[in-house]
N, C-alpha and C positions, 0 to 999 in steps of 0.2 A: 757769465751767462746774462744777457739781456733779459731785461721785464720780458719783451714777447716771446723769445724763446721761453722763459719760465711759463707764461699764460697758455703758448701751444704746447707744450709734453703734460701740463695739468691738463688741458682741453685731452687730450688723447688719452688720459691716464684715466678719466672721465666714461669713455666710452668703450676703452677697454674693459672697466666694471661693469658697462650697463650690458657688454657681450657677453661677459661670463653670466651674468644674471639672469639674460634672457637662455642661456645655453640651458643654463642649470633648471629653469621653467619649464622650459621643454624637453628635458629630458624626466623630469619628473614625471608630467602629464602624461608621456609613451611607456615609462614604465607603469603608471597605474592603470592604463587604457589595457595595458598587455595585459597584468594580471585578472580584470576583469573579463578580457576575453578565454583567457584561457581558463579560468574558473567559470564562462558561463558553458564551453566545448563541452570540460570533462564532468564539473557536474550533472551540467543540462539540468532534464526534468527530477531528476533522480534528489535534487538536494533540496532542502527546506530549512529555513531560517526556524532558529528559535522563540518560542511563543511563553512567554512566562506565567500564562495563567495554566500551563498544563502541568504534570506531572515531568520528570527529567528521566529520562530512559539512563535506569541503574546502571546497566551492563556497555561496556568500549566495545569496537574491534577484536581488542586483544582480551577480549573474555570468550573469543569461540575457536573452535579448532576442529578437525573431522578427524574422528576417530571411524574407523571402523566401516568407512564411505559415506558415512553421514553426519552431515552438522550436530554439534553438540554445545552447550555454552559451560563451559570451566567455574564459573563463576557464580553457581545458582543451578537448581534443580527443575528440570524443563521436564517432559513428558513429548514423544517421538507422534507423530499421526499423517493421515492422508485426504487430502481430497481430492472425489473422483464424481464422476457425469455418466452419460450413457459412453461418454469416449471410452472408457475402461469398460470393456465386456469379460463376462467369466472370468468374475476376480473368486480367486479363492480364498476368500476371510478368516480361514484358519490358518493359513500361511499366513499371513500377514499377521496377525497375532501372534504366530512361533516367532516372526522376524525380530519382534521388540519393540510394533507399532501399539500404541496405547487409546489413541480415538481417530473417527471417520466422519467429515463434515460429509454430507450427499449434496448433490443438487437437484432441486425437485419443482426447478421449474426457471423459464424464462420469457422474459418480451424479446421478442426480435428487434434490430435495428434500424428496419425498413419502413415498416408497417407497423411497429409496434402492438403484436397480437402476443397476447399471454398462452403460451402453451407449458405442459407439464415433462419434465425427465424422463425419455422412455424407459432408465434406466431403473427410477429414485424408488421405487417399491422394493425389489428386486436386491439391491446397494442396502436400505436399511435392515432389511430383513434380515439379510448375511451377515454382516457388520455386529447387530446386537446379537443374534445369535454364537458369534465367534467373541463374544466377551467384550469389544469396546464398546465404549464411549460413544454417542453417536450425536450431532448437531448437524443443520440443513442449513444450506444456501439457497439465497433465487438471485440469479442473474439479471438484476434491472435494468431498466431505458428508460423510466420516468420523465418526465419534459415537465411535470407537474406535481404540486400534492397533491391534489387530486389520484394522478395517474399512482401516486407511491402508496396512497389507502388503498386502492383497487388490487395491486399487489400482495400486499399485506394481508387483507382479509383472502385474495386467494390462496396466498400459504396457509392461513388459518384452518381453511375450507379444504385444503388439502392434507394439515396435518390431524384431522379429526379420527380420534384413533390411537394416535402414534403417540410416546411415550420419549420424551428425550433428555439425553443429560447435559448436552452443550447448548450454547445460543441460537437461537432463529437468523440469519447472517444477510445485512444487506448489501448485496455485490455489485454497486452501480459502477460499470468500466467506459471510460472515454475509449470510442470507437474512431470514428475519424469525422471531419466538417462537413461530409456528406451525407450523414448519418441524419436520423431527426432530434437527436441530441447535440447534433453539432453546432447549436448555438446556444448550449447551457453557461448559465456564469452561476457565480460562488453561493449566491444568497440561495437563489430556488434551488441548487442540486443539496444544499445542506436543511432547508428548509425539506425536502422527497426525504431526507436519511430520517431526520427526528421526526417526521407526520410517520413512517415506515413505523420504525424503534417505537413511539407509541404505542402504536397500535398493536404489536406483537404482545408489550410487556402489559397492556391493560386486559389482555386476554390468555395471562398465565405463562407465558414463555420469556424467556431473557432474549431480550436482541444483541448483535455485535455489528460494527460496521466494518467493512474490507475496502481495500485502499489499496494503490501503490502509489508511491514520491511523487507522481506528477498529477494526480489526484488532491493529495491531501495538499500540495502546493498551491495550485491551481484553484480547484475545484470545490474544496470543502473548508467548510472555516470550524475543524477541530476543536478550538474553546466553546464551541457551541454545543457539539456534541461530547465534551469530554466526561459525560453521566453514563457511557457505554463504553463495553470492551471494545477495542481497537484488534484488527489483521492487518496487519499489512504484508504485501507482497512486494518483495526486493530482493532477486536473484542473484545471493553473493555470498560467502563464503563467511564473509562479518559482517555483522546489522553496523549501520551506525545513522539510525535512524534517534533524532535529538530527542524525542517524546516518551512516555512509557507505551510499548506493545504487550496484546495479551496473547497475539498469537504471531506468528511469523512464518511465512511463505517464504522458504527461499530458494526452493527452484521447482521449473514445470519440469524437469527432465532428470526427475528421480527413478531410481531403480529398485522395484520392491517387489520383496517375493511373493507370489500370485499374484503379479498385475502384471499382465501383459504390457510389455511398450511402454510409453514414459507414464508420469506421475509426478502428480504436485506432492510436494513433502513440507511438511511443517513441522514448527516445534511449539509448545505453549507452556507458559511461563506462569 
């Protein structure tokens, strides 16, 4: 073999590695590209990295199961309940306490997402009255829109002003829900919408009642910076059969289209922990 035969099959031997190399490059880069896509499809809004200043949600997946048509967690001792609105008419609150349910969040008021006017639950008098008199448990929600703290004191003291009177044994509950970019919340970012929850949560707890805050995954992702409010009981809602939600939850939502005895047509069902 001649010198330059030896210097051409090195030359080639040469560029043969640098093809394998670049192969192997680029196939690396498409499979990570892939998994990232297909973990952002199926998670979507629904997942949330872990935050290590919070608590670690004790319970997996494989700690729930449905017995009986309704979620249960195997793993720890929950307590069954409902919440309901003017949407639920002529609930019978003794069936529901025969059922196995244990407490009833009300809702007793909302801002619209238009206009943002504070109106009250045609329902919420009517819902607690039933509710305590059938034996449970009973704690309220309001349905915010806030844009401001300002707007999330105005709230607050209107629950206050509405719960004057009433007697409760769960949390006062702030329910601020992403609506969509046309809404007047549709340009809320992280700081002021967690900034409306803790001005909210004060104000409830400096005038005698415990606040909780409600969330679902694209919420608490997005929208609320959690370590900040981690001095409050957490809801979340995530409709699915096992939480696997990284954080501790004290109540859990996990589906509108529950079926419960005297409540006509669907219903939210919860569990609390």
């Amino acid at each position: 073999m001649t010198e330059q035969e030896k210097r051409r099959r090195a030359r080639k031997a040469r560029q043969q590695r640098r093809a394998v190399t670049t192969f192997c490059l680029l196939t690396a880069a498409i499979i990570l590209a892939s998994i990232y896509i297909i973990y952002s499809v199926l998670a979507g809004p629904g997942s949330i990295g872990h935050r290590s200043n919070l608590t670690d949600n004790p319970y997996t997946p494989a700690d729930f199961a449905t017995v009986d048509g309704y979620v249960t967690c195997t793993a720890g001792p929950t307590r069954r309940g409902v919440d309901v609105s003017e949407y639920q008419e002529d609930v019978d609150w003794d069936q529901v306490k025969a059922a196995g349910f244990d407490f009833a969040f009300i809702r007793i008021g909302y801002r619209g997402y238009s206009v943002g006017q504070i109106k009250p639950d045609d329902l919420a008098r009517e819902h607690l009255a039933g509710a305590k008199a059938a034996g449970l448990d009973v704690g309220v929600y309001f349905y915010a829109q806030a844009i401001s703290p300002e707007e999330a004191a105005e709230e607050a003291r209107w629950c206050l002003d509405f719960l004057q009177g009433e007697t409760l044994d769960l949390p006062v509950v702030y329910d601020w829900e992403w609506v969509d970019r046309e809404a007047r919340t549709g340009s809320m970012d992280r700081e002021t919408l967690t900034e409306c929850a803790k001005t909210f949560c004060q104000i409830i707890e400096q005038n005698g009642h415990q606040a909780m805050i409600y969330f679902n995954s694209h919420v608490a992702r997005d929208l609320l910076d959690l370590e900040e409010l981690a001095e409050y009981p957490f809801w979340l809602a995530q409709y699915k059969d096992q939480m696997d939600f990284p954080h501790r939850i004290d109540v859990w939502q996990y589906t509108e289209e529950g079926s419960v005895p005297g409540i006509q047509g669907d219903v939210d069902i919860d569990l609390m922990f």
